[in-house]
N, CA, C and O of each residue as an XYZ file, in Angstrom:
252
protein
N     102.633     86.248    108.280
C     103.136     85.760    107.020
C     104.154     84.648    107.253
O     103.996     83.616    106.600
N     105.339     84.741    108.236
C     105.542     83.617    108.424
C     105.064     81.842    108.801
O     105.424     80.705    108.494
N     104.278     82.367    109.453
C     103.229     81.284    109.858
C     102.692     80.834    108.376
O     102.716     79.608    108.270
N     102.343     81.325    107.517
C     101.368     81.025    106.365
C     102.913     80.777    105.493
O     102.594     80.180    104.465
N     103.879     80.916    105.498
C     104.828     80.224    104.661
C     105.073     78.835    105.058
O     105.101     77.909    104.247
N     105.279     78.686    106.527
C     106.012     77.377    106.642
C     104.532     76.266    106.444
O     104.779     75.063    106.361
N     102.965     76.744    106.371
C     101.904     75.527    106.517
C     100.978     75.693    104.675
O     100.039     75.058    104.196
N     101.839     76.856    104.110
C     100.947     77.121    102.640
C     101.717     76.081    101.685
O     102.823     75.596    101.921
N     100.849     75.815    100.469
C     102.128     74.766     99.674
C     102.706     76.144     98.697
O     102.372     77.298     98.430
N     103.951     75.014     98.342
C     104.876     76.329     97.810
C     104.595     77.202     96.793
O     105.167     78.291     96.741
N     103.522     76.753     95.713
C     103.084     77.607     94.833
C     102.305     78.314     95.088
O     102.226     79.344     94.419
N     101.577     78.127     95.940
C     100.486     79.419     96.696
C     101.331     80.392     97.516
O     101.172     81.610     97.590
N     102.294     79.613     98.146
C     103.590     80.367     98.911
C     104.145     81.527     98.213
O     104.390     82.644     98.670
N     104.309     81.051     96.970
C     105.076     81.988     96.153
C     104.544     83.691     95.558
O     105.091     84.785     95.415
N     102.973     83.022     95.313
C     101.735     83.612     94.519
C     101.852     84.905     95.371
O     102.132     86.071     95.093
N     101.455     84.101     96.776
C     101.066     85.234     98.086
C     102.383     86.208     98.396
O     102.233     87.372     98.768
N     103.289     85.784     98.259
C     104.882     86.578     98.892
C     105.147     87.613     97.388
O     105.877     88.600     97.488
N     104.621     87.336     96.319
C     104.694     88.245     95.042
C     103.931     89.194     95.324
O     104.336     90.357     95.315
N     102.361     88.772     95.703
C     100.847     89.719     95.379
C     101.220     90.856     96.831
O     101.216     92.080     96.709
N     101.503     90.176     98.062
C     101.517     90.932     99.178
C     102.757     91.722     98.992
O     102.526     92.930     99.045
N     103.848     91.457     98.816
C     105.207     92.511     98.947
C     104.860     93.887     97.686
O     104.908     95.063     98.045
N     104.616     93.600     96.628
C     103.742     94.478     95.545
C     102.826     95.123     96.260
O     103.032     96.292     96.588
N     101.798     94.537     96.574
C     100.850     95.437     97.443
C     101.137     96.647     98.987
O     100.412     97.439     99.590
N     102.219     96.317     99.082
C     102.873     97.026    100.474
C     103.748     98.010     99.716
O     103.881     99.158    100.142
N     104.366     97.585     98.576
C     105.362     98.616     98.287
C     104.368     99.459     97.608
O     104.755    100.627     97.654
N     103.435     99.362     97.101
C     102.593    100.776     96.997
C     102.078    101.049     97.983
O     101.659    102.190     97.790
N     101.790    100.725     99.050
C     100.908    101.826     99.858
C     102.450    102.503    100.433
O     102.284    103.685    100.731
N     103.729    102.082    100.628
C     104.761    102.842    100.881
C     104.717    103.885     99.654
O     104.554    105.097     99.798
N     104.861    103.326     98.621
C     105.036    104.729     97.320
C     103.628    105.513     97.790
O     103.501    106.642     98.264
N     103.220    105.101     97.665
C     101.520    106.108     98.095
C     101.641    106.944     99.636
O     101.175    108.070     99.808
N     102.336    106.177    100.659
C     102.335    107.691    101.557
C     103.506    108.755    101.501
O     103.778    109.757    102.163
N     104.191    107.978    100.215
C     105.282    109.246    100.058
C     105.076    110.211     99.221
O     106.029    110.719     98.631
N     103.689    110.666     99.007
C     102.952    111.744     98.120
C     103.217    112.743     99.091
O     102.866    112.706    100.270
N     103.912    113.711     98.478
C     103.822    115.232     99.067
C     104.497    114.686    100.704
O     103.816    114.755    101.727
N     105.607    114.277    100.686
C     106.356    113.943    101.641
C     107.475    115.065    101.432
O     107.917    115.490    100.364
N     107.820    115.437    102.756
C     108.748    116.478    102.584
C     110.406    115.883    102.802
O     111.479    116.043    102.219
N     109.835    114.998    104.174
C     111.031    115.104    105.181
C     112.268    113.830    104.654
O     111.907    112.666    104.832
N     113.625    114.050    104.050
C     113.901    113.160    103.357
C     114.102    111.708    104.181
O     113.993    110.660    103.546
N     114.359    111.690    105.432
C     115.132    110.980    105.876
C     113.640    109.449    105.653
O     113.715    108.276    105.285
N     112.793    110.097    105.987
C     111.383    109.234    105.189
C     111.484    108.633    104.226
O     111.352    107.448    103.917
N     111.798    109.747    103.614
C     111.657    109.491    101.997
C     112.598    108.040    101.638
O     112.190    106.980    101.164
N     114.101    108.453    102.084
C     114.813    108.026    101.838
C     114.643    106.443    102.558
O     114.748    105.563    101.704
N     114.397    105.915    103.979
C     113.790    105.090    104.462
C     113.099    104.151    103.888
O     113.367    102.978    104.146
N     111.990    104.510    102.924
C     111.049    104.548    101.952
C     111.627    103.728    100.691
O     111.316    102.543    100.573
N     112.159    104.123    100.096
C     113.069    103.956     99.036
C     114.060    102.426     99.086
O     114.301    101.605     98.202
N     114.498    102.503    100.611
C     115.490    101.552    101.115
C     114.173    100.365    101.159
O     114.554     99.240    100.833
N     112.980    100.455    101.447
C     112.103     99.348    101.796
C     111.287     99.053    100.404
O     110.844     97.918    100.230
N     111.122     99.888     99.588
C     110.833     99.392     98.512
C     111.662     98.692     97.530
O     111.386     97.941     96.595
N     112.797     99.167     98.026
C     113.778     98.217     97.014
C     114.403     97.097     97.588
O     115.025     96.418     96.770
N     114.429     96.593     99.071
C     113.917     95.398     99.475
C     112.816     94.634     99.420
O     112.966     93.414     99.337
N     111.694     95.121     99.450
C     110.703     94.807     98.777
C     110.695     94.073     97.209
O     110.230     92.937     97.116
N     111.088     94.588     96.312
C     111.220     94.446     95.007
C     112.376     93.414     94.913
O     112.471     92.926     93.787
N     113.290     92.955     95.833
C     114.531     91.792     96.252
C     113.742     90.823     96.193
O     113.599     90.105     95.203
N     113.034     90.693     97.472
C     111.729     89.570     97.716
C     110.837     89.280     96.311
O     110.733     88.174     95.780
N     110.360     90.245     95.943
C     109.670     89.759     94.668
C     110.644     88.706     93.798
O     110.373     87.550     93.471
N     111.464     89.222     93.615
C     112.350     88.673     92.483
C     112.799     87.132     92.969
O     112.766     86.108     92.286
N     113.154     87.258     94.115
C     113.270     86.177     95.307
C     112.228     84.849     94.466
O     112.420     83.867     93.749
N     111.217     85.486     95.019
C     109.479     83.887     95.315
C     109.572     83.844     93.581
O     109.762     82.726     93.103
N     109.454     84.929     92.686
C     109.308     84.645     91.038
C     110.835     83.456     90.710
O     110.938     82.668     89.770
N     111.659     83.657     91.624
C     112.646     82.132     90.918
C     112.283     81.346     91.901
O     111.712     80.350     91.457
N     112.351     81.356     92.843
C     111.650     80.288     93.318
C     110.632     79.017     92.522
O     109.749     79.083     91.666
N     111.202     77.978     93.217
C     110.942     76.682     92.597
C     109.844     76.106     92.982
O     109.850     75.898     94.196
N     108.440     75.594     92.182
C     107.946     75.038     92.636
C     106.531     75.539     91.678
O     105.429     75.036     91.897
């Protein structure tokens, strides 16, 4: 993904860093089905809501 930021133009840049970080933070919410162990969980939680930073990130993003 880095590679495909610095050679994509910026509105496709943006498109892709929205569709892919969305798409990762569910398959994280999705293996935390019937998860017991918190420190996971909690792990989990910390990366989806970095995740959801980035989104917000590329949507102001200019271009």
């Amino acid at each position: 993904m880095v590679f495909l930021t610095l050679v994509m133009p910026p509105k496709l840049n943006r498109w892709a860093n929205i569709i892919v970080a969305l798409l990762y933070a569910l398959t994280i919410i999705g293996s935390c089905i019937d998860e017991t162990w918190i420190y996971f969980l909690l792990g989990s939680a910390v990366e989806v809501i970095l995740l959801l930073v980035l989104v917000r990130f590329a949507w102001k993003m200019p271009g």
